[in-house]
N, CA, C and O atoms as a MOPAC input file, in Angstrom:
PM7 MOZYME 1SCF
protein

 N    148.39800 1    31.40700 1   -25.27800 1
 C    149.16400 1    32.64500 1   -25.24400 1
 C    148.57500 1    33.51300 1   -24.13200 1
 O    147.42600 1    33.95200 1   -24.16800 1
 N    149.42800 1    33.72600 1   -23.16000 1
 C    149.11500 1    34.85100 1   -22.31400 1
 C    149.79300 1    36.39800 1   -22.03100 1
 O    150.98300 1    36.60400 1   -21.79100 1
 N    148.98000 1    37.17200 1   -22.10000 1
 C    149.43300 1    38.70100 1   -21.80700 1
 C    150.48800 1    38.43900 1   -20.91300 1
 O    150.45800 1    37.47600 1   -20.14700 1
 N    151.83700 1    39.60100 1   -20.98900 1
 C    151.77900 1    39.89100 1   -19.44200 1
 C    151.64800 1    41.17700 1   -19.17600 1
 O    152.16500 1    41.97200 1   -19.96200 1
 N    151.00100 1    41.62400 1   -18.12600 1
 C    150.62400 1    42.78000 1   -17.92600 1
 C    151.82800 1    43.64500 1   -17.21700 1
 O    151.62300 1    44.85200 1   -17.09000 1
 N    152.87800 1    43.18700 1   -16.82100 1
 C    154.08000 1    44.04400 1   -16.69200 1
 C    154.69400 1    44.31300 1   -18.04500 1
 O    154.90300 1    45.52600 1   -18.05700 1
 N    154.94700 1    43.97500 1   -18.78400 1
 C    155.23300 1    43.78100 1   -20.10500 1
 C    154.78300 1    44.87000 1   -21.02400 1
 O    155.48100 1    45.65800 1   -21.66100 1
 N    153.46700 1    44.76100 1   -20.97100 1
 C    152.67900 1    45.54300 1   -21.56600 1
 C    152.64700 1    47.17700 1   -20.92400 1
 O    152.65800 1    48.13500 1   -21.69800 1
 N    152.59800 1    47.39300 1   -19.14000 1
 C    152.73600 1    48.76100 1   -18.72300 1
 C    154.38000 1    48.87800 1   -19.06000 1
 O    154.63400 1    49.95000 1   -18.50900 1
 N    155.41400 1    48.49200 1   -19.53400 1
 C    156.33700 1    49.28800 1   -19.46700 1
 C    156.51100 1    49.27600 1   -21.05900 1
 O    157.32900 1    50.09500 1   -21.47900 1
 N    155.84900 1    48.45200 1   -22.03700 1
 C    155.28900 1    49.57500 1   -23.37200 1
 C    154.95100 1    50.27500 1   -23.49400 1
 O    155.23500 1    50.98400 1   -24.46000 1
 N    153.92300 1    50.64500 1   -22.41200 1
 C    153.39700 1    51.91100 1   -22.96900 1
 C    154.16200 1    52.58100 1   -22.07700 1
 O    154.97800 1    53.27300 1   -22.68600 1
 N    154.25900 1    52.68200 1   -20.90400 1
 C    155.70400 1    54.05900 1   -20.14900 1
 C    156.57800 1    54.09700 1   -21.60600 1
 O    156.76300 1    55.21500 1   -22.08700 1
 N    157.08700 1    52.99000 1   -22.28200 1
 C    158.22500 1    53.39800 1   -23.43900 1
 C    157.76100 1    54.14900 1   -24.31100 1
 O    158.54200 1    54.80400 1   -25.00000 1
 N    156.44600 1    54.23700 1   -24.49100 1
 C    155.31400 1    54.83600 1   -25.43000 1
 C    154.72000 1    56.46400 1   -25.06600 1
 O    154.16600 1    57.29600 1   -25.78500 1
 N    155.13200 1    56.48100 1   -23.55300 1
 C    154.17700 1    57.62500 1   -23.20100 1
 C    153.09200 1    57.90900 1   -23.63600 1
 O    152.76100 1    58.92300 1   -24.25100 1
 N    152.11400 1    56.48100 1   -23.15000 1
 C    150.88600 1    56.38300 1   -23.49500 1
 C    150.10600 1    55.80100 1   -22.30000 1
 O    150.55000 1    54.93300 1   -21.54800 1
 N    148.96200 1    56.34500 1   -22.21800 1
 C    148.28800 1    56.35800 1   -21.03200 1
 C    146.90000 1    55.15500 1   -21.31400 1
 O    146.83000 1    54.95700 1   -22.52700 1
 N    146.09900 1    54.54600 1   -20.74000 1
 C    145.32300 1    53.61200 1   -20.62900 1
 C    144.81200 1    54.12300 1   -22.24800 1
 O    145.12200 1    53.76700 1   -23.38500 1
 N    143.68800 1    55.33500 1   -21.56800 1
 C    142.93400 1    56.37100 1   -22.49700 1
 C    143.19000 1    56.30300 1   -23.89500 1
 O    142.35900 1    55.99500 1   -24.74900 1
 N    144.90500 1    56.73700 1   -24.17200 1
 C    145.51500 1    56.61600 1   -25.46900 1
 C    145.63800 1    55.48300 1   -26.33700 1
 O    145.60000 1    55.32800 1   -27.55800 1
 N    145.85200 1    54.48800 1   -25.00900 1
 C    146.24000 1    53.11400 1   -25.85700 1
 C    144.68500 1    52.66400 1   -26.25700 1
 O    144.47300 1    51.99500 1   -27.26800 1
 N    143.41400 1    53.18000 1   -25.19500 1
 C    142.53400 1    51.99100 1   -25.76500 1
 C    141.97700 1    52.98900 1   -26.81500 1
 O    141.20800 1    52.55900 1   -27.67500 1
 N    142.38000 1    54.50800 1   -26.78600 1
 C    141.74200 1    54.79900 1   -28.64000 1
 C    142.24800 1    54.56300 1   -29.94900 1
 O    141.84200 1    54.84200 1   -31.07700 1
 N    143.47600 1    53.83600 1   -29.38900 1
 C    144.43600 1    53.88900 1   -30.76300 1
 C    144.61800 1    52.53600 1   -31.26400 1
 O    144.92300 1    52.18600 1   -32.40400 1
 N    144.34100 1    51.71000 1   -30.05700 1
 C    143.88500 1    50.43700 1   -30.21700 1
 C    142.33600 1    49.55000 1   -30.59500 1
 O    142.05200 1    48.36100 1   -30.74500 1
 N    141.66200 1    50.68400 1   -30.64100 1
 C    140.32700 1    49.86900 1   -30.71000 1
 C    140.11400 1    49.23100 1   -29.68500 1
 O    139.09100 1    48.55400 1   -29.78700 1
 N    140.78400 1    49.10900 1   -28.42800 1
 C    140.20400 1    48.06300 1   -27.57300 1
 C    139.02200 1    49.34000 1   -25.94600 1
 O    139.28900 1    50.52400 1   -25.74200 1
 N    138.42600 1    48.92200 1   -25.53800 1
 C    138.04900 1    49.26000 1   -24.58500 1
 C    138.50400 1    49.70300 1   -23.45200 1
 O    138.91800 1    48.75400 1   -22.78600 1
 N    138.66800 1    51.09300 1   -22.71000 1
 C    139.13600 1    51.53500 1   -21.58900 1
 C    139.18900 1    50.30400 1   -20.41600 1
 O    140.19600 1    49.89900 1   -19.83500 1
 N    137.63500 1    49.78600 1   -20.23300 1
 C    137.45200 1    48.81100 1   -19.19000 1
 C    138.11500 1    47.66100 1   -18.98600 1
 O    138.56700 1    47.10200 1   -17.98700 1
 N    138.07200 1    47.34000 1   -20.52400 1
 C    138.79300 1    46.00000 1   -20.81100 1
 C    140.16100 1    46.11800 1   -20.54400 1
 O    140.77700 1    45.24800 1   -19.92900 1
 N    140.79900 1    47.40200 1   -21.07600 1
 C    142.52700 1    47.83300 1   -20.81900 1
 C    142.97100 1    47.85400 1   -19.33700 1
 O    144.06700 1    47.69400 1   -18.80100 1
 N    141.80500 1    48.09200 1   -18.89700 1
 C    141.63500 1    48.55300 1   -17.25500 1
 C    141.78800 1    46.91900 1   -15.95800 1
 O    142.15800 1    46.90800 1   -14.78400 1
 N    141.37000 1    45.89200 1   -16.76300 1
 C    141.01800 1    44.46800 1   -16.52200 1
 C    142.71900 1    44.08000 1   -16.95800 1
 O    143.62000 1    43.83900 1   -16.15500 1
 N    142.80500 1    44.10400 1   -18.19600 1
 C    144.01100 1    43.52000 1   -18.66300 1
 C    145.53700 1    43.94100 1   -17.59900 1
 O    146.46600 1    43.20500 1   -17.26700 1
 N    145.36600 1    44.93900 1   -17.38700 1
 C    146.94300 1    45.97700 1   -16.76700 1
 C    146.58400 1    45.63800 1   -15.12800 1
 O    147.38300 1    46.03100 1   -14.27700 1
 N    145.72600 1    45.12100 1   -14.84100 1
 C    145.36800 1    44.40900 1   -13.47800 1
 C    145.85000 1    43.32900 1   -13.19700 1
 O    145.96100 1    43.14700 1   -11.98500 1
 N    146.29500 1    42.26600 1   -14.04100 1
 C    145.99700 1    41.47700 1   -14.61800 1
 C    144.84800 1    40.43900 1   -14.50200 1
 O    145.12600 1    39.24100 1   -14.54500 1
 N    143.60600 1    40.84700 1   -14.36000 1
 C    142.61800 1    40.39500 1   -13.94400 1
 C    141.67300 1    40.21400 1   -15.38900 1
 O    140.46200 1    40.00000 1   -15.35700 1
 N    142.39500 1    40.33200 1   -16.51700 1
 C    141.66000 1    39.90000 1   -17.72600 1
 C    142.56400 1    38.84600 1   -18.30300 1
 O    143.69600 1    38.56800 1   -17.90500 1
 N    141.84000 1    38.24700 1   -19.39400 1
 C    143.26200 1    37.51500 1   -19.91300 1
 C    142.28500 1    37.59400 1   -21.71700 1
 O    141.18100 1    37.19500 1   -22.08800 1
 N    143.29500 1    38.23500 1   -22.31300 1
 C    142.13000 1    39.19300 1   -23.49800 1
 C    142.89300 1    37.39600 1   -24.67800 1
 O    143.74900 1    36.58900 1   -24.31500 1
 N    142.04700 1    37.42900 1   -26.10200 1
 C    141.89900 1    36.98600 1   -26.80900 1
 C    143.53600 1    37.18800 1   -27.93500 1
 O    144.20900 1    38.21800 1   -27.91600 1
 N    143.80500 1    36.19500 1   -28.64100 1
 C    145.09500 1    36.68100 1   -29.39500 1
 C    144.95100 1    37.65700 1   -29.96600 1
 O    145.80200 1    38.52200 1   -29.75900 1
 N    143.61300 1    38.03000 1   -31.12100 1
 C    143.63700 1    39.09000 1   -31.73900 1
 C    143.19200 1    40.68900 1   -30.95600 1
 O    143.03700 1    41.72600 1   -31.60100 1
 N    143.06800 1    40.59200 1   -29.71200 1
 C    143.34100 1    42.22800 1   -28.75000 1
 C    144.59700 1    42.30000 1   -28.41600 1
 O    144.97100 1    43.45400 1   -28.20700 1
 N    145.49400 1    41.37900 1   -28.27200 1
 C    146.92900 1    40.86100 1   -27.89800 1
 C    147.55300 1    42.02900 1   -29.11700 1
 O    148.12000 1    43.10700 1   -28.93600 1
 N    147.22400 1    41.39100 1   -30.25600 1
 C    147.45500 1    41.85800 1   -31.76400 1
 C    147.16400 1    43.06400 1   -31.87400 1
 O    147.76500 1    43.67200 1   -32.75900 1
 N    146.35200 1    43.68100 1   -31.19500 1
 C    145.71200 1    45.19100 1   -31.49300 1
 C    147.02400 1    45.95600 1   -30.76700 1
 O    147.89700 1    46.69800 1   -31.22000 1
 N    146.74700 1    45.42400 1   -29.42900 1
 C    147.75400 1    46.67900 1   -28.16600 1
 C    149.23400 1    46.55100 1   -29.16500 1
 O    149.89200 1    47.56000 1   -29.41700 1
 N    149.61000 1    45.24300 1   -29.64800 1
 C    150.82600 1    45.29700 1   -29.75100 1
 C    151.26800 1    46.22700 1   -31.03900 1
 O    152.35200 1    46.79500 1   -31.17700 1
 N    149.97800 1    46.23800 1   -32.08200 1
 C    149.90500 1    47.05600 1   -33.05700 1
 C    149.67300 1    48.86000 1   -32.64900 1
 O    150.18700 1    49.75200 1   -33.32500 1
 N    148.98000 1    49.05900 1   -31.67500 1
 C    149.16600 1    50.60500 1   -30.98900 1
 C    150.16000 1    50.81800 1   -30.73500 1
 O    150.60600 1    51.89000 1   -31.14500 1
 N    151.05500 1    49.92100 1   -29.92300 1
 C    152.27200 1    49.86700 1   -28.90600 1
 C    153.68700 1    50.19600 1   -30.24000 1
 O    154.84900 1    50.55500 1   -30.05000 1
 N    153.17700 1    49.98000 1   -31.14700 1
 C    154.90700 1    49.51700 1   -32.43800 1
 C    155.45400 1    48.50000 1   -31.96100 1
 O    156.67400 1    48.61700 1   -31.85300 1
 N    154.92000 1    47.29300 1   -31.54600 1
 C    156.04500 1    46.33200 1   -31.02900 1
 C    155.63100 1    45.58900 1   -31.45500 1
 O    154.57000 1    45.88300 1   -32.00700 1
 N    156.07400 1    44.07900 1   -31.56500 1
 C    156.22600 1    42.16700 1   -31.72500 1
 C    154.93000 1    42.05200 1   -30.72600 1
 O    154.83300 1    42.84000 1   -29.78500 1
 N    153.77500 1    40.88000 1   -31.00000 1
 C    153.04900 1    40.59100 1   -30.22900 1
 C    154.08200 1    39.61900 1   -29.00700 1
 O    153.50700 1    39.35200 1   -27.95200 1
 N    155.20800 1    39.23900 1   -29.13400 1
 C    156.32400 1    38.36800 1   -28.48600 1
 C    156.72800 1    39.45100 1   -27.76700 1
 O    157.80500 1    39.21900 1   -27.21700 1
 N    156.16900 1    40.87700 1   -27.48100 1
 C    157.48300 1    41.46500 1   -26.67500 1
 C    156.31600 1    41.80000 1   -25.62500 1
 O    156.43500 1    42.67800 1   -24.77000 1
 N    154.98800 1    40.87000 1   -25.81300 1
 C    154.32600 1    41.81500 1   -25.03200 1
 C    153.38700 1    40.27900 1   -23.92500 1
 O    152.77900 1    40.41100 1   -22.86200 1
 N    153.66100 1    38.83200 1   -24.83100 1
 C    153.30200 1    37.68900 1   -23.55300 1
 C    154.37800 1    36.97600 1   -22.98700 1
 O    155.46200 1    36.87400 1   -23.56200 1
 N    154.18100 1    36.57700 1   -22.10600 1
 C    154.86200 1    35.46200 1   -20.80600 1
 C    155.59200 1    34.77700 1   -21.65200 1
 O    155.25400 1    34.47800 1   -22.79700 1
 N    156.84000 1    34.44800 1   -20.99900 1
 C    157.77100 1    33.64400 1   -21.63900 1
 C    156.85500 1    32.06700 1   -21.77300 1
 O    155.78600 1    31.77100 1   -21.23800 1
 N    157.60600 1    31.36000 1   -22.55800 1
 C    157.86100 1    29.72400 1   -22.61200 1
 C    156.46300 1    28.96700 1   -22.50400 1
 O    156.05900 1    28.13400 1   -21.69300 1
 N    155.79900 1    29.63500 1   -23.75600 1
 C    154.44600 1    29.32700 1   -24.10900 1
 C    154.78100 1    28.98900 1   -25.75600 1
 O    153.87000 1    28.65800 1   -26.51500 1

């Protein structure tokens, strides 16, 4: 399962939520959020599970198709 990191910045634009917001509401790390939206991280299923749980969305609305 992979992120996609376009995917994920236009959750949170739908969210009006900023790195900051998402990684306090997510439990996940600024740096790490900072890596991921680069796409220069490639985070674990259960951080996948976190953003998508900050975000209100399907962990499916937030990786790469046809996995």
């Amino acid at each position: 399962m992979k992120l996609d990191a376009q995917k994920l910045l236009i959750e949170m634009a739908n969210a009006c939520m900023t790195i900051t917001e998402l990684a306090e509401k997510s439990n996940v790390s600024r740096p790490a959020l900072t890596k991921i939206t680069t796409g220069k991280g490639n985070p674990k299923p259960v951080t996948i599970g976190k953003l998508a749980k900050a975000l209100g969305v399907k962990v499916e609305d937030l990786i790469e198709r046809g996995e």
